[in-house]
MIFI-634660 format. One line per 4 residues: their letters; for each residue x, y, z of N, C-alpha, C. Coordinates in pm, whole numbers, plus 50000, padded with zeros to 5 digits. Layout:
BEGIN
a	X/Y/Z/X/Y/Z/X/Y/Z; ... .
END
This chain:
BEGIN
xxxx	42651/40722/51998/42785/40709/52056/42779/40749/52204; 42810/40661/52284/42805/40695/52398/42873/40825/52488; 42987/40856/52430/43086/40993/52477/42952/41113/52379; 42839/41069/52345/42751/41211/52318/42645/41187/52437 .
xxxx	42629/41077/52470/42499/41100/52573/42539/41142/52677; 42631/41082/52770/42709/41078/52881/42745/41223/52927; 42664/41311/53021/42689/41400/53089/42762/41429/53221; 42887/41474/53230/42934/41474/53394/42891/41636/53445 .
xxxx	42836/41619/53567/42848/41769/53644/42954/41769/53706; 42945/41923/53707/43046/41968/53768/43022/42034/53917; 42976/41982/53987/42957/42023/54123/43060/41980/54184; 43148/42082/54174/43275/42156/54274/43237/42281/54311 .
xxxx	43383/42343/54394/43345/42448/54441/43413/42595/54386; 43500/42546/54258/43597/42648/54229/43608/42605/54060; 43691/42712/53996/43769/42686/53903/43904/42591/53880; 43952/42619/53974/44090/42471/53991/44064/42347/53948 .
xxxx	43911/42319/54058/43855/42191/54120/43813/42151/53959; 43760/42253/53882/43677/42253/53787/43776/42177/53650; 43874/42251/53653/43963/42285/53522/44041/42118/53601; 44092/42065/53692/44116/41930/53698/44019/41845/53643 .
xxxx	43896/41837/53656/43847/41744/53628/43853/41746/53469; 43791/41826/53401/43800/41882/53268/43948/41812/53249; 44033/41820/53256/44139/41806/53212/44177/41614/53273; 44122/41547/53293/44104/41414/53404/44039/41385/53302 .
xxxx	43881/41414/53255/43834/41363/53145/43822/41399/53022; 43922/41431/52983/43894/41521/52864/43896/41408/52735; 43978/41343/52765/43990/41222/52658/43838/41115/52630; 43765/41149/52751/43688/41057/52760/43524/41101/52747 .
xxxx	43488/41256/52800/43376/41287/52835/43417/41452/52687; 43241/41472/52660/43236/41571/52562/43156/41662/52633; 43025/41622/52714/42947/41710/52763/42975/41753/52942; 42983/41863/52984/42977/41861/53100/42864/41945/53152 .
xxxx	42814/41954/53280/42763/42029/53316/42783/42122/53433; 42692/42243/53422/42729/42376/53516/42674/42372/53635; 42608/42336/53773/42530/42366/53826/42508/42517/53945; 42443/42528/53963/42438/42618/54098/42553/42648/54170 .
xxxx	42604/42531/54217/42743/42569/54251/42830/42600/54235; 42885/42548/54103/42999/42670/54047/42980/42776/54011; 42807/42805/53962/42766/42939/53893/42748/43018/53971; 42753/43009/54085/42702/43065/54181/42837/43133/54239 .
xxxx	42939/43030/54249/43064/43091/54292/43138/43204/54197; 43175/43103/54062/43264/43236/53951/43183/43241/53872; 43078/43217/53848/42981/43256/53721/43039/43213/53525; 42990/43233/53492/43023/43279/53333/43170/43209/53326 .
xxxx	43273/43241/53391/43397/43184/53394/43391/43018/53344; 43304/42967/53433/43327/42835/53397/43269/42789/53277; 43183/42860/53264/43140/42842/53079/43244/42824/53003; 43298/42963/53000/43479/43035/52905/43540/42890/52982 .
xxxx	43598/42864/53058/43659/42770/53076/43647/42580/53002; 43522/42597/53006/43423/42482/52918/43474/42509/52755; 43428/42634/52714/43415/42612/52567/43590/42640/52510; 43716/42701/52583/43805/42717/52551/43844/42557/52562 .
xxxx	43839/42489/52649/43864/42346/52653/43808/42250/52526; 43689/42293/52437/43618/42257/52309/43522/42180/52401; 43480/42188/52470/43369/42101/52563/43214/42137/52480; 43132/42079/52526/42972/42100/52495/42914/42101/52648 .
xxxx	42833/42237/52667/42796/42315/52807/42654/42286/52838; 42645/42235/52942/42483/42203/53006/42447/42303/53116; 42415/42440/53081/42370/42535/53202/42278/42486/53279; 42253/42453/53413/42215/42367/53481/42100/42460/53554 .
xxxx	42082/42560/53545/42004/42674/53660/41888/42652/53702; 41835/42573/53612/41628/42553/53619/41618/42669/53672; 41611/42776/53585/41526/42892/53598/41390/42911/53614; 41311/42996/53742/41147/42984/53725/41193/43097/53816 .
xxxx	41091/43148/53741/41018/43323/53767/40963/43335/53657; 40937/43513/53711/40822/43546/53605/40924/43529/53437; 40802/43564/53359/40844/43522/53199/40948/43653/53159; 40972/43730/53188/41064/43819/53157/41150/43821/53193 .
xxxx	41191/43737/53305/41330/43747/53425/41389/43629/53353; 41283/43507/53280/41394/43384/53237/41409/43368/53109; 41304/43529/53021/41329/43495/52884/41488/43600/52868; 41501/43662/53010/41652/43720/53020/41769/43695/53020 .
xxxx	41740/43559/53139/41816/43510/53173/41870/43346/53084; 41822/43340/53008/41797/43272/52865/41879/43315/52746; 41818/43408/52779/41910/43519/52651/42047/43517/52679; 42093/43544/52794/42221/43547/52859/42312/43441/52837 .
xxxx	42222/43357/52863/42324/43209/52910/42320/43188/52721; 42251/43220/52638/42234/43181/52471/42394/43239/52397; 42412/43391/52495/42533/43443/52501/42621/43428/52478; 42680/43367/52612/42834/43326/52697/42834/43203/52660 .
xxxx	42783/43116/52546/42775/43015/52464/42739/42836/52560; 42626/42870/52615/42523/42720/52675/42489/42659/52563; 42504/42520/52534/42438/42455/52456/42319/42407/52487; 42300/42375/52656/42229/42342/52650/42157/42414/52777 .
xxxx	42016/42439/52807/41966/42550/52943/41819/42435/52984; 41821/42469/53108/41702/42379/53137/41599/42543/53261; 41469/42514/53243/41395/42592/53318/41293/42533/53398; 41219/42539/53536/41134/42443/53585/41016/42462/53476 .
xxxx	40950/42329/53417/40795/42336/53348/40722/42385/53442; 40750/42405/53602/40612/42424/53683/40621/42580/53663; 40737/42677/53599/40677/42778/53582/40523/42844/53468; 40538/42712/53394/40363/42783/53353/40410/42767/53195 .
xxxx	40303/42793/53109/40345/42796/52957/40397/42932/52898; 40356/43007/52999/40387/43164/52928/40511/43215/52983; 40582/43154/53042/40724/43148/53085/40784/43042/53007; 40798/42929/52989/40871/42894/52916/40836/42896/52758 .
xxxx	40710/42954/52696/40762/43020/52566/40832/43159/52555; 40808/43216/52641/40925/43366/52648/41087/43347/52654; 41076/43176/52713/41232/43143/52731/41244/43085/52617; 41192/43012/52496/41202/42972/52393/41236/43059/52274 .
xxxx	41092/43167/52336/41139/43347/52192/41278/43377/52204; 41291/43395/52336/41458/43433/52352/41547/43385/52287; 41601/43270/52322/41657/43142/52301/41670/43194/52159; 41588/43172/52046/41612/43169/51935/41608/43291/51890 .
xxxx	41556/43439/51937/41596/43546/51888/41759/43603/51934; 41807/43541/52060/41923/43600/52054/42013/43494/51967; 42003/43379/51986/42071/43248/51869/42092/43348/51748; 41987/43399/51670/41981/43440/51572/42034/43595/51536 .
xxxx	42021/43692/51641/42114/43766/51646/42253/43738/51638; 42325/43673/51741/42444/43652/51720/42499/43540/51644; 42429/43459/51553/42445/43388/51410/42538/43272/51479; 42430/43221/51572/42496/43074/51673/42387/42977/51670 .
xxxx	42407/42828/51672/42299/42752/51675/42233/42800/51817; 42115/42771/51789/42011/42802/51945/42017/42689/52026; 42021/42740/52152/42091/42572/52244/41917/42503/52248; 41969/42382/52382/41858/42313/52325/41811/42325/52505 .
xxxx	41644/42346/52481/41599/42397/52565/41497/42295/52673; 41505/42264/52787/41441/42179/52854/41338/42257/52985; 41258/42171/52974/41162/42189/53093/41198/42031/53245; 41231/42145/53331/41199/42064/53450/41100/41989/53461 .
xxxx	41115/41836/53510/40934/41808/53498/40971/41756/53686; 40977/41681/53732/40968/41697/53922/41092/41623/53946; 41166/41704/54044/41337/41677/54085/41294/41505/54126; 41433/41457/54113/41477/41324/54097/41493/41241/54248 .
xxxx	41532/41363/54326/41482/41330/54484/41360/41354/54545; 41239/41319/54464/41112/41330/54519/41072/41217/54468; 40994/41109/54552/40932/41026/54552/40779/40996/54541; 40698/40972/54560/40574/40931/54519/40522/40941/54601 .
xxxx	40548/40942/54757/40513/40998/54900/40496/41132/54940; 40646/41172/54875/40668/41285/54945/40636/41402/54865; 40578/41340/54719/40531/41425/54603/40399/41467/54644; 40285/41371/54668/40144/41383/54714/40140/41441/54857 .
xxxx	40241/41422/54955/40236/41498/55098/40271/41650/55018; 40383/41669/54991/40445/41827/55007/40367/41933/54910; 40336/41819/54809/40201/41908/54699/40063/41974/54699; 40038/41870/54841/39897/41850/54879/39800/41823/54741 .
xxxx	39902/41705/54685/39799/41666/54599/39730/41489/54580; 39648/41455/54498/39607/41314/54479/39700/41296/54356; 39694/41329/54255/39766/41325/54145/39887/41244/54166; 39898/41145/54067/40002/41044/54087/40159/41114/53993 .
xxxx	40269/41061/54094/40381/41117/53966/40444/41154/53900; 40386/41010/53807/40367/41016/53678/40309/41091/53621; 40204/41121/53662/40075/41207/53584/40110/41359/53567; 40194/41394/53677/40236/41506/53681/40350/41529/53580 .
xxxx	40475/41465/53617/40540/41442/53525/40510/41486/53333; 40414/41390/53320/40362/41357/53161/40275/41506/53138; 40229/41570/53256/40154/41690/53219/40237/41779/53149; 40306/41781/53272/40456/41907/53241/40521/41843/53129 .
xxxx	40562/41758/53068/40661/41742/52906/40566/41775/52882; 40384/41777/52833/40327/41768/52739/40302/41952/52748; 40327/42019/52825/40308/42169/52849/40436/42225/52794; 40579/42168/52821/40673/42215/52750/40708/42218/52621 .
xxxx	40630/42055/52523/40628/42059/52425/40546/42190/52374; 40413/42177/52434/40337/42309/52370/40391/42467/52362; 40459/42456/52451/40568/42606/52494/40665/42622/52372; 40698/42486/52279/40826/42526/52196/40965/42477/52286 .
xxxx	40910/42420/52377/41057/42380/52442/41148/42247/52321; 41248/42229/52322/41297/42084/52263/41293/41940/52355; 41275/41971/52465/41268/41861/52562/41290/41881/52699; 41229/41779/52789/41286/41777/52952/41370/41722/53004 .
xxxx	41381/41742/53157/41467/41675/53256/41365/41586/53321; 41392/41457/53310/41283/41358/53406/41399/41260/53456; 41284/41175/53529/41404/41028/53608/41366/40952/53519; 41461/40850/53488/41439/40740/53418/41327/40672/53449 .
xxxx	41280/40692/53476/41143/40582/53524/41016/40659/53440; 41080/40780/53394/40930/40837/53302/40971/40876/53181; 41065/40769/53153/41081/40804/53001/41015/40739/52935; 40965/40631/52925/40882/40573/52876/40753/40662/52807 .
xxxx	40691/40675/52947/40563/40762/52950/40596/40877/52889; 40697/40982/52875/40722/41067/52834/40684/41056/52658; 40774/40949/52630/40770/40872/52466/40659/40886/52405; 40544/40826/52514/40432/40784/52426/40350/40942/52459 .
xxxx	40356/41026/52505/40287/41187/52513/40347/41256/52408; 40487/41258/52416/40593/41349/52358/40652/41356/52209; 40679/41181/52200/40713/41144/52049/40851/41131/52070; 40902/41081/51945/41057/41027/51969/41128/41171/51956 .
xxxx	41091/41215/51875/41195/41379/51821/41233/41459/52000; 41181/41436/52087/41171/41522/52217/41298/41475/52298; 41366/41592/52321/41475/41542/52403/41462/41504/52536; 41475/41415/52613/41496/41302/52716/41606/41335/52772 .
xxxx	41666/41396/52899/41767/41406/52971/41729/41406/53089; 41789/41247/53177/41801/41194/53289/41888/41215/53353; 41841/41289/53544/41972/41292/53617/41932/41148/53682; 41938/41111/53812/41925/40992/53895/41985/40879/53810 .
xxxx	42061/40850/53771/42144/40791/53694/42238/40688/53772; 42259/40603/53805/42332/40564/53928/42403/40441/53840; 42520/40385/53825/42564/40248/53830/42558/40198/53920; 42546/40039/53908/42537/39974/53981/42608/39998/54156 .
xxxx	42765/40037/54129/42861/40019/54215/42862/40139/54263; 42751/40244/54244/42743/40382/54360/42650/40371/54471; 42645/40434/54574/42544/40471/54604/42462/40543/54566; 42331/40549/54586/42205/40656/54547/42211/40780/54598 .
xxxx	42254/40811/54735/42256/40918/54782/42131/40951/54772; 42121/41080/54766/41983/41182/54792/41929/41149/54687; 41928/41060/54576/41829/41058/54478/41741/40945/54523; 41604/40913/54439/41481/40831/54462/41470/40771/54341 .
xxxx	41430/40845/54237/41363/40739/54114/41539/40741/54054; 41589/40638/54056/41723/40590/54009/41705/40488/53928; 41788/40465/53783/41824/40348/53720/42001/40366/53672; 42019/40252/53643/42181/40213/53567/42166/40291/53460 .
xxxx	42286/40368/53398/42332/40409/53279/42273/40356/53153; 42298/40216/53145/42285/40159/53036/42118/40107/53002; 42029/40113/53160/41909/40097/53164/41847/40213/53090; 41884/40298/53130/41843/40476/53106/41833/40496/52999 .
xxxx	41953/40459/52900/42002/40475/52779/41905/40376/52681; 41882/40245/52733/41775/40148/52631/41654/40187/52689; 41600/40236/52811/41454/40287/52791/41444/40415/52720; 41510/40479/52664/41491/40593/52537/41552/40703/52577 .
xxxx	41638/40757/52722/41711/40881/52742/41784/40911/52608; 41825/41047/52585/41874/41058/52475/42023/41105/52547; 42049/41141/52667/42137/41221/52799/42130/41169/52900; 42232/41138/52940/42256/41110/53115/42346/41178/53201 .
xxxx	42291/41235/53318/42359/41332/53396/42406/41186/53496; 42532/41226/53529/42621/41149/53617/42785/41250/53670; 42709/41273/53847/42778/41350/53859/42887/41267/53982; 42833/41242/54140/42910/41190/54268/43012/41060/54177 .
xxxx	42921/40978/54101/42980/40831/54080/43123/40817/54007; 43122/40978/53967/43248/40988/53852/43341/41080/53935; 43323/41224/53956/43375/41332/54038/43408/41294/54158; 43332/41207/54243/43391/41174/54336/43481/41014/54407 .
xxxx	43453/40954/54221/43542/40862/54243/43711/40829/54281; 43770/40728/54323/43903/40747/54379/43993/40796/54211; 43920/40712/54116/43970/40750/53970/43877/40796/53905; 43820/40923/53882/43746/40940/53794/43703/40925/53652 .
xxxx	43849/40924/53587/43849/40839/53465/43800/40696/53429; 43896/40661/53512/43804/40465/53491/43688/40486/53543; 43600/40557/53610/43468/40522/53616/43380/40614/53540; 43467/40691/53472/43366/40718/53325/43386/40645/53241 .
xxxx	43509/40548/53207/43498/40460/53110/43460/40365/53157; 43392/40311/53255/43331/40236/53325/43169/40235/53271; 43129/40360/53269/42990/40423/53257/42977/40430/53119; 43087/40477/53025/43070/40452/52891/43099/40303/52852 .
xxxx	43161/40220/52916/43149/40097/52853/43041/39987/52885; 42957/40078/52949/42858/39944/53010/42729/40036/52916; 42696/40144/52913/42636/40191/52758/42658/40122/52644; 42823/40137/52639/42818/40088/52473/42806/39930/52458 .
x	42800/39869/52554/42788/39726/52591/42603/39669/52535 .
END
């Protein structure tokens, strides 16, 4: 069903900004997400604000540090009720299984499903140029990419964040059971902005995403509603 894949962020700058949109799509969108920016401003609030609304929560932080700071900060967000938490894979395997122990020892303390846990595999505004310049590496990618899901799977993670363009490859390392959540997500009728590896909604969705993050094309549309049912009807199409 498309109102389950379909992710909107919430990159505003407040609670107001926040609780309009929420309330703009509420009829239409189930999952939203948290990023940096609002968490950064009121914190935790916008969670409580999420789950009092009956929403489903995408803590957005990509946590990386050492393994004790994000099997903490894991724990936390497992808390104030995240369904879903993402951490960079480039922090290493012994960081994101400490964020996995967590995850499911505090789940299980407080007698809540355990959210579902992703590894960063390389942000969506990096290109294939500027990946091998800023890395100082030969390594293509892709290659990189497919390393990191195949390191998060081993960690106990449930799945990553990639661009549509490596879901494929992801598939055939990972297996179908692995969760797939794509930002660079673009319809046709947006611009790309700061993103690079970009596909359509409905492209995303038939090369195997199981999630699509879609944040400017909706939030900052003149109607934000019609262009989430815009985005859900060219999915369910």
């Amino acid at each position: 069903m498309p109102q389950n894949q379909l992710i909107v962020a919430l990159d505003v700058e407040d609670l107001a900004a926040a609780n309009e949109l929420i309330t703009t799509l509420s009829d239409e969108v189930k999952w939203f997400k948290i990023g940096k920016q609002l968490f950064t401003a009121v914190g935790p609030a916008s969670v409580k604000l999420l789950r009092e609304a009956e929403k489903y929560i995408f803590l957005d932080l990509k946590f990386h540090d050492i393994p004790n700071t994000v099997a903490g900060a894991v724990a936390s967000g497992t808390s104030i009720g995240a369904n879903m938490i993402n951490l960079h894979a480039s922090g290493g395997l012994e960081m994101m299984r400490a964020a996995a122990e967590a995850a499911e020892k505090q789940a299980s303390e407080l007698g809540i499903p355990k959210p579902t846990l992703l590894g960063v595999t390389v942000l969506t505004s990096v290109d294939e140029g500027n990946f091998q310049r800023d890395f100082g590496t030969q390594r293509k990618l892709e290659s990189q990419v497919a390393y990191l899901a195949e390191l998060a799977k081993q960690a106990g993670l449930d799945g990553v964040v990639a661009s549509p363009l490596e879901i494929e490859l992801i598939r055939k390392v990972c297996g179908d059971d692995f969760v797939i959540l794509t930002p660079g997500v673009r319809p046709a009728w947006a611009a790309s902005s700061d993103q690079q590896r970009v596909m359509a909604p409905a492209e995303a969705i038939n090369a195997g995403a199981d999630y699509i993050v879609v944040g400017r094309p909706i939030i900052a549309a003149e109607n934000p509603r019609e262009a989430a049912r815009a985005i859900l009807q060219e999915i369910h199409e």
